[in-house]
Structures are given as structure tokens and as C-alpha cells.
mmCIF file of the C-alpha atoms, coordinates in Angstrom:
data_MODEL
# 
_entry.id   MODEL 
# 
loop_
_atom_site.group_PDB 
_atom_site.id 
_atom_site.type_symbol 
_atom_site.label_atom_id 
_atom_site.label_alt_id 
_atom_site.label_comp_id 
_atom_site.label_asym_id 
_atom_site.label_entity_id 
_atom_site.label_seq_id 
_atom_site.pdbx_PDB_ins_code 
_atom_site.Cartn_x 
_atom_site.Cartn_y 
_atom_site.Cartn_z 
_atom_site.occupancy 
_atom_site.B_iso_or_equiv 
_atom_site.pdbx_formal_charge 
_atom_site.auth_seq_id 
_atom_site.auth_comp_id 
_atom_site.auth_asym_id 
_atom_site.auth_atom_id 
_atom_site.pdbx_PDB_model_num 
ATOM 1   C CA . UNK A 1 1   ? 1.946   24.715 -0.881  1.00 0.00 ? 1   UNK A CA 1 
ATOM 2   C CA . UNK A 1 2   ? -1.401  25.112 1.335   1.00 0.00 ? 2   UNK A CA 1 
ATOM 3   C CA . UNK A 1 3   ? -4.014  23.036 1.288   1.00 0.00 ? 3   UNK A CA 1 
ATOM 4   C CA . UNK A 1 4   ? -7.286  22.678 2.969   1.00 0.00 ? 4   UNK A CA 1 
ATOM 5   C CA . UNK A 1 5   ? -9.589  19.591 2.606   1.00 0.00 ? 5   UNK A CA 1 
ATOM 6   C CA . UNK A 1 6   ? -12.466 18.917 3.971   1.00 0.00 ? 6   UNK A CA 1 
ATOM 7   C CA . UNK A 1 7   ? -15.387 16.121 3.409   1.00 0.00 ? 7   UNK A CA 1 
ATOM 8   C CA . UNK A 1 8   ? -19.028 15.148 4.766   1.00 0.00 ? 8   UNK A CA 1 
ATOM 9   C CA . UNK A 1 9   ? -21.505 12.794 4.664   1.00 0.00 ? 9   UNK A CA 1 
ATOM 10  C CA . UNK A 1 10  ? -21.342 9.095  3.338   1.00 0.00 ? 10  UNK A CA 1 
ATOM 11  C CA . UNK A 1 11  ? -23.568 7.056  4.263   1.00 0.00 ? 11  UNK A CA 1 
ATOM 12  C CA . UNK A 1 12  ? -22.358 7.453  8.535   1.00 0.00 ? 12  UNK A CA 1 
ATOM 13  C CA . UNK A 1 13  ? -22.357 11.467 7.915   1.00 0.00 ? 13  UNK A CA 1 
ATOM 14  C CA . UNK A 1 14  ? -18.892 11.688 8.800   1.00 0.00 ? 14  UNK A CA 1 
ATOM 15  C CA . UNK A 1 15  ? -16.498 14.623 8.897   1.00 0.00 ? 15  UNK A CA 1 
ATOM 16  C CA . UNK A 1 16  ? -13.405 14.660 7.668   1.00 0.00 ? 16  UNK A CA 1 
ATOM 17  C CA . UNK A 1 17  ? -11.034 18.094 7.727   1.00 0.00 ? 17  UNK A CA 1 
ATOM 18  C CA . UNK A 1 18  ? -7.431  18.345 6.813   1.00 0.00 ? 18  UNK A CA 1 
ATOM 19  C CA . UNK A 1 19  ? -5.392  21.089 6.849   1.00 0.00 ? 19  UNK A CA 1 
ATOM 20  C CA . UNK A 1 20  ? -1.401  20.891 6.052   1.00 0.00 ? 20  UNK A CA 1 
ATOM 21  C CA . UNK A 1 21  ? 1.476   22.982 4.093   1.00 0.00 ? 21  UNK A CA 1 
ATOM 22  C CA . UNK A 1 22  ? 3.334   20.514 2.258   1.00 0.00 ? 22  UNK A CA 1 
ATOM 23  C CA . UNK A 1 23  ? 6.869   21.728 4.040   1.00 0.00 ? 23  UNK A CA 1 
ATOM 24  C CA . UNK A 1 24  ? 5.416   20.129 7.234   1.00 0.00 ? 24  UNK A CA 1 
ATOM 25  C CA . UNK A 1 25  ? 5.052   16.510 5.244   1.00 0.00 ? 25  UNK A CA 1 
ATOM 26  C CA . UNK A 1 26  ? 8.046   14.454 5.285   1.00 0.00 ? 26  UNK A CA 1 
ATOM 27  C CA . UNK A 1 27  ? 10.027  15.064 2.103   1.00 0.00 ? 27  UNK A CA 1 
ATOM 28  C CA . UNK A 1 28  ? 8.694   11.691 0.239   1.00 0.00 ? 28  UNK A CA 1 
ATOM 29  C CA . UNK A 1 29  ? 4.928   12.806 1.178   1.00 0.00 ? 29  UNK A CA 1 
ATOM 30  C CA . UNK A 1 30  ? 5.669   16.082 0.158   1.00 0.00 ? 30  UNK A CA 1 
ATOM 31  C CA . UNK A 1 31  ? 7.104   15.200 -3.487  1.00 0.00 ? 31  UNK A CA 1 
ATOM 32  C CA . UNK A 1 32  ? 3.777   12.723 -4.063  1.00 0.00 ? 32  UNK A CA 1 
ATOM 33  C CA . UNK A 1 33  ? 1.304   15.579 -2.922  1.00 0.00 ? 33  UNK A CA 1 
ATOM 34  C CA . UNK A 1 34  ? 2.884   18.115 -4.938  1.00 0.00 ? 34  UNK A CA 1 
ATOM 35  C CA . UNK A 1 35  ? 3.400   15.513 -7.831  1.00 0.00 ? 35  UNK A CA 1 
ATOM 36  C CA . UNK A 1 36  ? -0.721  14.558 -8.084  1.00 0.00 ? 36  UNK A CA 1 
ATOM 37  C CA . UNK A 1 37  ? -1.418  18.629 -7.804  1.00 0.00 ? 37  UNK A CA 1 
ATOM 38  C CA . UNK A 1 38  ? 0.499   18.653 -10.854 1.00 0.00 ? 38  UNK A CA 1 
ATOM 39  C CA . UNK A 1 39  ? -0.748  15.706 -12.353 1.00 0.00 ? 39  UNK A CA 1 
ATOM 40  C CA . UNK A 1 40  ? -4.644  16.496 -11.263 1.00 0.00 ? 40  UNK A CA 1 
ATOM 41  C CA . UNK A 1 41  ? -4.140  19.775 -13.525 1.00 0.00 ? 41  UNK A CA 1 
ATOM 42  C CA . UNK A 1 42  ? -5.740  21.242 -9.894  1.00 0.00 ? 42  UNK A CA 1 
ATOM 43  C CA . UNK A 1 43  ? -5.379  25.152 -10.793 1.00 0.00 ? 43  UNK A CA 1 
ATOM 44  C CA . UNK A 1 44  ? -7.238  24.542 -14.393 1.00 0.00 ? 44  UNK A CA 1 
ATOM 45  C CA . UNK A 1 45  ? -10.212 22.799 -13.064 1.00 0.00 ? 45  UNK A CA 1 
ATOM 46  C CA . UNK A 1 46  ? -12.952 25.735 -12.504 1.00 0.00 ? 46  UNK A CA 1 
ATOM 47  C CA . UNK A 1 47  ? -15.933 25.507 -10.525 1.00 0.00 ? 47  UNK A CA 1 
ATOM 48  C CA . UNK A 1 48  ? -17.938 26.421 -13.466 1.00 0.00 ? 48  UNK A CA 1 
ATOM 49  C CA . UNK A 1 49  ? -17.308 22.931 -14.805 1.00 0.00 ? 49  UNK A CA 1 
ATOM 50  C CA . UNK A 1 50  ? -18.263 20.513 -12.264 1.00 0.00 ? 50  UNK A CA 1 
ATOM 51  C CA . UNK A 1 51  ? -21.400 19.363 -13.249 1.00 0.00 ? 51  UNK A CA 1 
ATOM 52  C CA . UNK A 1 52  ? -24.217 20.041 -10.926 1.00 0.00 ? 52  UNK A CA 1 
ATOM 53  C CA . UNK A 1 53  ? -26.119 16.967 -9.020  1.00 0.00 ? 53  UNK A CA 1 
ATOM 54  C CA . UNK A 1 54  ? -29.251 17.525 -6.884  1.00 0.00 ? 54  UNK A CA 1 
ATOM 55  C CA . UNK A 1 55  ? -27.955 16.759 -3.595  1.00 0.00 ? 55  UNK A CA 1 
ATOM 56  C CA . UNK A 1 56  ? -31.237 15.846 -2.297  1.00 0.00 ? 56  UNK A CA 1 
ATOM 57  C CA . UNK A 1 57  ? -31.584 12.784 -4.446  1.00 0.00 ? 57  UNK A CA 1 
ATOM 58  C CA . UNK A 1 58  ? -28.071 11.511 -3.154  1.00 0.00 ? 58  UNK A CA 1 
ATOM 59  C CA . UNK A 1 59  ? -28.461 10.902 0.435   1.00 0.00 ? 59  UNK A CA 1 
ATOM 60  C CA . UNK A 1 60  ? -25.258 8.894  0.675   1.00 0.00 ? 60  UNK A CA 1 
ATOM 61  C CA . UNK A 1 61  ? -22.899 10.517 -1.436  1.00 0.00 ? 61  UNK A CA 1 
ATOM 62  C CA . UNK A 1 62  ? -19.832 12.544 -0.092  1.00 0.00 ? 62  UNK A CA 1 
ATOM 63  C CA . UNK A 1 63  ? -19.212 16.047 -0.710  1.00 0.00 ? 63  UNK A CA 1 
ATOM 64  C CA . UNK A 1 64  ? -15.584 17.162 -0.553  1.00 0.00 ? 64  UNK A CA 1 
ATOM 65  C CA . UNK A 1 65  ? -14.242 20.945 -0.404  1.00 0.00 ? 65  UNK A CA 1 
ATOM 66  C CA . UNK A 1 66  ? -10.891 21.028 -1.593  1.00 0.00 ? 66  UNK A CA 1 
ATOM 67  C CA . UNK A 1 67  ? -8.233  24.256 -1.503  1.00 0.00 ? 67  UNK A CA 1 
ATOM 68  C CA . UNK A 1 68  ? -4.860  24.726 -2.819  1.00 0.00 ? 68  UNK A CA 1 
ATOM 69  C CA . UNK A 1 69  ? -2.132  27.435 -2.506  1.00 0.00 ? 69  UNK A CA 1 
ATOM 70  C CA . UNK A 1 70  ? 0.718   27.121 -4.780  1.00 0.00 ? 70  UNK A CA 1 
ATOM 71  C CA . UNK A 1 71  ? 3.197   30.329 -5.517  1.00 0.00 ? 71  UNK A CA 1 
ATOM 72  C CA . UNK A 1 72  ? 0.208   32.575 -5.423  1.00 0.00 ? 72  UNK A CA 1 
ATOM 73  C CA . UNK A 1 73  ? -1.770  30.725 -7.211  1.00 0.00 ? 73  UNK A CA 1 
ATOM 74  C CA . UNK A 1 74  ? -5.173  29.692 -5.139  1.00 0.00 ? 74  UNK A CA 1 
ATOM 75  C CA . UNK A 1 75  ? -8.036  27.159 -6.218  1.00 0.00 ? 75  UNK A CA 1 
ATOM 76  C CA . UNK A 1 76  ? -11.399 26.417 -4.237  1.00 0.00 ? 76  UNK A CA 1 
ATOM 77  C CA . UNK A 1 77  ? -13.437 23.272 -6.058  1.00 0.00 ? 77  UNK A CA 1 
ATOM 78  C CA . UNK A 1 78  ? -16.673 21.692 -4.322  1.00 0.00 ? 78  UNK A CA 1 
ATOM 79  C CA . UNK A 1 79  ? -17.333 18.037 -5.933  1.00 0.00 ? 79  UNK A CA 1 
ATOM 80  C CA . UNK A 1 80  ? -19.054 14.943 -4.700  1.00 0.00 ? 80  UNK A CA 1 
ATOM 81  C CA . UNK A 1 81  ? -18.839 11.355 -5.207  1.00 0.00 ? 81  UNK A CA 1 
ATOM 82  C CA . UNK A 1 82  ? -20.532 12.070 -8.439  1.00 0.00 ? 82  UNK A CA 1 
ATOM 83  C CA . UNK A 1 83  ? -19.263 15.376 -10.107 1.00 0.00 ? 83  UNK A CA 1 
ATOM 84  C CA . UNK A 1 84  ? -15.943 14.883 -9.166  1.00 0.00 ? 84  UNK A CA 1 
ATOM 85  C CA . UNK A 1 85  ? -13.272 14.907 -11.956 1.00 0.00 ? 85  UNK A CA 1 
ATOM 86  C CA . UNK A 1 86  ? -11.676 12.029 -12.701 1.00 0.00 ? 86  UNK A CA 1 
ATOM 87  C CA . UNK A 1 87  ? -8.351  13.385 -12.628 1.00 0.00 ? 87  UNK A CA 1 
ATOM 88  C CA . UNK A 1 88  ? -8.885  14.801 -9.646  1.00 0.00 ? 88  UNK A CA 1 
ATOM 89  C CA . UNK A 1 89  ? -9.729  11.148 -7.862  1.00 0.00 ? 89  UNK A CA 1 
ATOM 90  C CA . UNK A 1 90  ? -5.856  10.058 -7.284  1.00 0.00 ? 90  UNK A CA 1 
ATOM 91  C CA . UNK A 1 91  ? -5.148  13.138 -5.559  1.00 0.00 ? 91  UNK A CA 1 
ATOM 92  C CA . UNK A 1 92  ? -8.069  13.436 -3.827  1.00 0.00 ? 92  UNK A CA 1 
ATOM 93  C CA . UNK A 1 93  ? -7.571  9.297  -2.677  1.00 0.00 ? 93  UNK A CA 1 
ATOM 94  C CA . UNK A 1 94  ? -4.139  10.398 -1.432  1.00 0.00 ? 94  UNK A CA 1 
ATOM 95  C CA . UNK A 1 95  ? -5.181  13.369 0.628   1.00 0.00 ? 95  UNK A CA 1 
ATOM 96  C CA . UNK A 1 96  ? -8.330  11.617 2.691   1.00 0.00 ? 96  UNK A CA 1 
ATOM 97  C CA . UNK A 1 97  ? -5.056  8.895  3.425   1.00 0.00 ? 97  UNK A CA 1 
ATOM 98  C CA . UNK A 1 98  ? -3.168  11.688 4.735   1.00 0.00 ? 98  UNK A CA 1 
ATOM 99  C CA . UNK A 1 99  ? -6.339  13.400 6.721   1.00 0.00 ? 99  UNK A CA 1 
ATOM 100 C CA . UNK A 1 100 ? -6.948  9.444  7.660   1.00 0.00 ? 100 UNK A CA 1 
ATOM 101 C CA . UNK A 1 101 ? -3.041  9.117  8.982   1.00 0.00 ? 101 UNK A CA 1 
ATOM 102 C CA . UNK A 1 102 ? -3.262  12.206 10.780  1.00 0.00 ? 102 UNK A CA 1 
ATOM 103 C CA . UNK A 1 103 ? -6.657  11.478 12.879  1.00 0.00 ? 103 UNK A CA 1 
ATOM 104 C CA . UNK A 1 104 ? -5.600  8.134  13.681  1.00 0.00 ? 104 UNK A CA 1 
ATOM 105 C CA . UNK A 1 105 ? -2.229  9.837  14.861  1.00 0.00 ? 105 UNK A CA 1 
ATOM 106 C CA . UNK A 1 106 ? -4.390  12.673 17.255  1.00 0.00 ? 106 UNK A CA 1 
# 
């Protein structure tokens, strides 16, 4: 599985990018990622149904760009703070700890 993350802005206007296949995680990071894809129904969430926030009245609010590869099978979502799904929170939590772990790390 592929996967590209990447958020901006907050209230500091930081930058946050993470890019990883899930055969380079150790085996136990690998299983959780793959596990909250699963759970997060990922691949059925469409674009079309994020709801839609004027950015300009949300000057703190993060935006995230999230993509996943899995078997063929390729998703792009852009969310924020606000429009993100709910059951897309856990796996997006655990992904800004990995991105987190690996800039610490570099």
C-alpha cells in the first residue's frame, strides 16, 4: 500500500508531508495502518461528499491531502479540521504520528 499525506496551516502554518509504502513500516505499524484504511472505509469516501467550508473564514484550521494505493485501487480526499469524516479521524491521528516519528527521526 502507498500513501501520501500531507497537511498545512494551524494556527503556526506548519507543513507537514509524509510519504511511505506500508512494506517499509515495521510489520506491527504496517498491520495498524492497513487495519484503520480498512476500518476508515478510505476507498468509499468520495470527494463529492466532504462538505465544503469557506476557507477564508477559518484562518486556523488545518487542511490535510490524503492518498492511498491499495491493489490498484487509488483514493485522493482533501478535508480540514472541519469537513473531515469522522471515520476518517483515527487513521488520519495515526498517520500525522507516523509523519511526526519520522521528522523527529530526520
Amino acid at each position: 500500500m502507498k500513501l501520501a499525506f500531507q497537511s498545512t496551516g494551524g494556527f503556526l502554518g506548519l507543513r507537514l508531508s509524509y510519504h511511505i509504502e506500508s512494506d517499509d513500516l515495521p510489520k506491527e505499524k504496517a498491520t495498524r495502518l492497513i487495519r484503520l484504511v480498512e476500518e476508515s472505509r478510505f476507498f468509499e469516501v468520495s470527494q463529492y461528499g466532504l462538505s465544503k467550508v469557506e476557507m477564508n473564514r477559518l484562518p486556523d484550521v488545518i487542511n490535510y491531502s490524503l492518498s492511498i494505493t491499495k491493489d490498484g485501487t487509488s483514493n485522493t480526499l482533501h478535508f480540514n479540521d472541519v469537513t473531515m469524516p469522522e471515520k476518517l479521524q483515527p487513521l488520519v491521528s495515526y498517520i500525522r504520528d507516523l509523519a511526526m516519528d519520522q521528522s523527529k527521526n530526520n
